[in-house]
C-alpha positions as CSV (number, residue, x, y, z in Angstrom):
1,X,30.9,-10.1,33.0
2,X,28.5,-9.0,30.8
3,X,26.1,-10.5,28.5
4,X,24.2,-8.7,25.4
5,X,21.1,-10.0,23.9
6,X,22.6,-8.5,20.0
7,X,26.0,-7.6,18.6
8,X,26.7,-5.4,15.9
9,X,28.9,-6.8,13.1
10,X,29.6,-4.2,10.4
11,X,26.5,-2.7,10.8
12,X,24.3,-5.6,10.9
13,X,23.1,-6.0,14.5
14,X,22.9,-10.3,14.9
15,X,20.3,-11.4,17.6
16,X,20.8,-14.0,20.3
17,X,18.8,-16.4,19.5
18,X,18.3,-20.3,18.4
19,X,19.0,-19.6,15.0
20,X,20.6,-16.9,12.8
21,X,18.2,-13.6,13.3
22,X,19.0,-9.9,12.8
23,X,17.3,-7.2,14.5
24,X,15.5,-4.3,12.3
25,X,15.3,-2.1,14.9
26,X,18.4,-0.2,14.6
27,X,18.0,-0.3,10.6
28,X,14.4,1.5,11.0
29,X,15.7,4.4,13.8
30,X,18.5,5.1,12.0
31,X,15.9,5.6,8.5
32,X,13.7,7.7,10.7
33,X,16.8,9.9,11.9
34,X,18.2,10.5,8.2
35,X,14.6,11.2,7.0
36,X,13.8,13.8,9.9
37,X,16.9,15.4,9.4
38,X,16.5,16.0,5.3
39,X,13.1,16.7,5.6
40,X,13.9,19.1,8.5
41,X,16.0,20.6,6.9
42,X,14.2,21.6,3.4
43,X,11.2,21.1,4.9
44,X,7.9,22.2,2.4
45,X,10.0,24.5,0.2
46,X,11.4,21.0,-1.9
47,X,9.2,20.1,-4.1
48,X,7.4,16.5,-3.4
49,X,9.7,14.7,-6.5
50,X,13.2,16.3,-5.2
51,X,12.2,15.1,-1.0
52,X,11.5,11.8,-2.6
53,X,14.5,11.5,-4.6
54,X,16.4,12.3,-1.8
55,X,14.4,9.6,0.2
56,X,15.5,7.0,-2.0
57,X,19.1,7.9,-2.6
58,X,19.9,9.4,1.2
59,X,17.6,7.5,3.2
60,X,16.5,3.6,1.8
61,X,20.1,3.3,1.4
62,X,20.3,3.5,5.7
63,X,17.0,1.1,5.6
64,X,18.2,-1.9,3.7
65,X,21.8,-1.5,4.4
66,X,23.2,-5.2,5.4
67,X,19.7,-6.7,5.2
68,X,20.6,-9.2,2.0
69,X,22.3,-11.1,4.5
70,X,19.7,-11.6,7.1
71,X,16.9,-14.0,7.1
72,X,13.7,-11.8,7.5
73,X,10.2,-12.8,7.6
74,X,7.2,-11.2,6.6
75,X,6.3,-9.4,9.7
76,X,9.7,-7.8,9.7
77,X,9.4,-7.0,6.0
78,X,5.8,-5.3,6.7
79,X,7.7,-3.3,9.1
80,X,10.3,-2.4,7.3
81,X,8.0,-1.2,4.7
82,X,6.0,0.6,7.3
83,X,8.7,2.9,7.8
84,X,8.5,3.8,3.8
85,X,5.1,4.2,3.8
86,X,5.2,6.8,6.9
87,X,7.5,9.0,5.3
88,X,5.2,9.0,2.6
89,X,2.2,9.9,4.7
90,X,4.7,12.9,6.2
91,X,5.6,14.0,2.7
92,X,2.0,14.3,1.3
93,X,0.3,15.1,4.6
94,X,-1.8,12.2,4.5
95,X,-3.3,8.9,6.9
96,X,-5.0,7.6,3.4
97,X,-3.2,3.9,2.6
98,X,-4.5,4.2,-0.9
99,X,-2.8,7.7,-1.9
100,X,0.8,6.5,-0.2
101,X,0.1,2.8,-2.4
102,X,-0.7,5.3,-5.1
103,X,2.2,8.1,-4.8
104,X,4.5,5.1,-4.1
105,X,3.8,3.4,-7.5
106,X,3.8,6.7,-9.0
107,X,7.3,7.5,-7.7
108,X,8.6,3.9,-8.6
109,X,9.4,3.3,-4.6
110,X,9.1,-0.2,-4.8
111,X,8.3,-2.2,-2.1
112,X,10.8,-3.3,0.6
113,X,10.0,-7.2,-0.4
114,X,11.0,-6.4,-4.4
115,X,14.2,-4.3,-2.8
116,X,15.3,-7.5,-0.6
117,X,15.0,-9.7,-3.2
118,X,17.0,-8.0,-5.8
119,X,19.4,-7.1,-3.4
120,X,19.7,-10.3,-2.2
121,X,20.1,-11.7,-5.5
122,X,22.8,-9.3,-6.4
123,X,24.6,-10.4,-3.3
124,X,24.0,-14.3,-4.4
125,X,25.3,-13.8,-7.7
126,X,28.4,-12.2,-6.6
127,X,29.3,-14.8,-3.6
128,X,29.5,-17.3,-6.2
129,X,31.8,-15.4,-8.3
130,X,34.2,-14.5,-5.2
131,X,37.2,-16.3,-5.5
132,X,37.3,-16.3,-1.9
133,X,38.2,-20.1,-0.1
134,X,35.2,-19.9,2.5
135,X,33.0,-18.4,-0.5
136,X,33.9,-21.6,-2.6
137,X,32.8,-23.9,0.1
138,X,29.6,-22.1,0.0
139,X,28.9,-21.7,-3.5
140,X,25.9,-25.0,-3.7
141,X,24.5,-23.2,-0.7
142,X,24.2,-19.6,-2.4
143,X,23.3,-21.7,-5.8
144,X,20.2,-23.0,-4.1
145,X,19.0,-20.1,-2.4
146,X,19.3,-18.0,-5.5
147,X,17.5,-20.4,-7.2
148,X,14.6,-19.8,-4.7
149,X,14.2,-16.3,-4.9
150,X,11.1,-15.0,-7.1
151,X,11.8,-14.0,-10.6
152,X,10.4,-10.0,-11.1
């Protein structure tokens, strides 16, 4: 028989661990792989706003996918947004922190941190609405963590 540290559960790999922990890893290779392969393929002959546009609809998508549901903590966020901030530094040919920060906020690519949280809100807000019996039994549960998140 054979054991596995991590499971994947529609696309959300779940750690083996104490508590209830997802792994990013698979999340961030599978953003680099979709980024390579559009940036491959029109390379420098995009213009900077189209590669960017296609980095947020194509690619983040891949990045956050599933991750409402996971309990992350700020390393893992700082990681995620890592990933962000290196396609960034391939798009405009730069090391420089302060022109991705810049270019980011320029190109309204908000950070992964905002993105959780109103993606995790959205999720909140419909799990109460489900009509769903194991939702129901839930609902205090979403009500209260909902009620944690930061306002933007």
């Amino acid at each position: 028989m054979t054991w596995y540290d991590e499971i994947r559960y529609l696309g959300v790999y779940v750690i083996a661990a104490r508590y209830y922990r997802c792994s990013q890893s698979n999340a961030k290779r599978s953003f680099y792989r979709a980024f390579n392969a559009m940036f491959g393929k029109i390379g420098r002959c995009a213009s900077e706003e189209v590669i960017i546009e296609l980095l947020k609809i194509k690619c983040l998508p891949v990045l956050l996918y599933g991750l409402e549901s996971c309990p992350l903590n700020k390393t893992q966020i700082i990681s995620l947004d890592f990933a962000i901030s290196s396609a960034f530094s391939k798009i405009f040919c730069t090391k420089s922190q302060d022109i991705i920060d810049t270019c980011r906020t320029l190109f309204n690519c908000q950070p992964v941190a905002d993105s959780l949280c109103t993606r995790k809100r959205n999720f909140l807000c419909k799990y109460v609405r489900s009509s769903n019996v194991i939702c129901r039994l839930f609902v205090n549960d979403a009500n209260e963590e909902c009620a944690k998140l930061p306002r933007q």
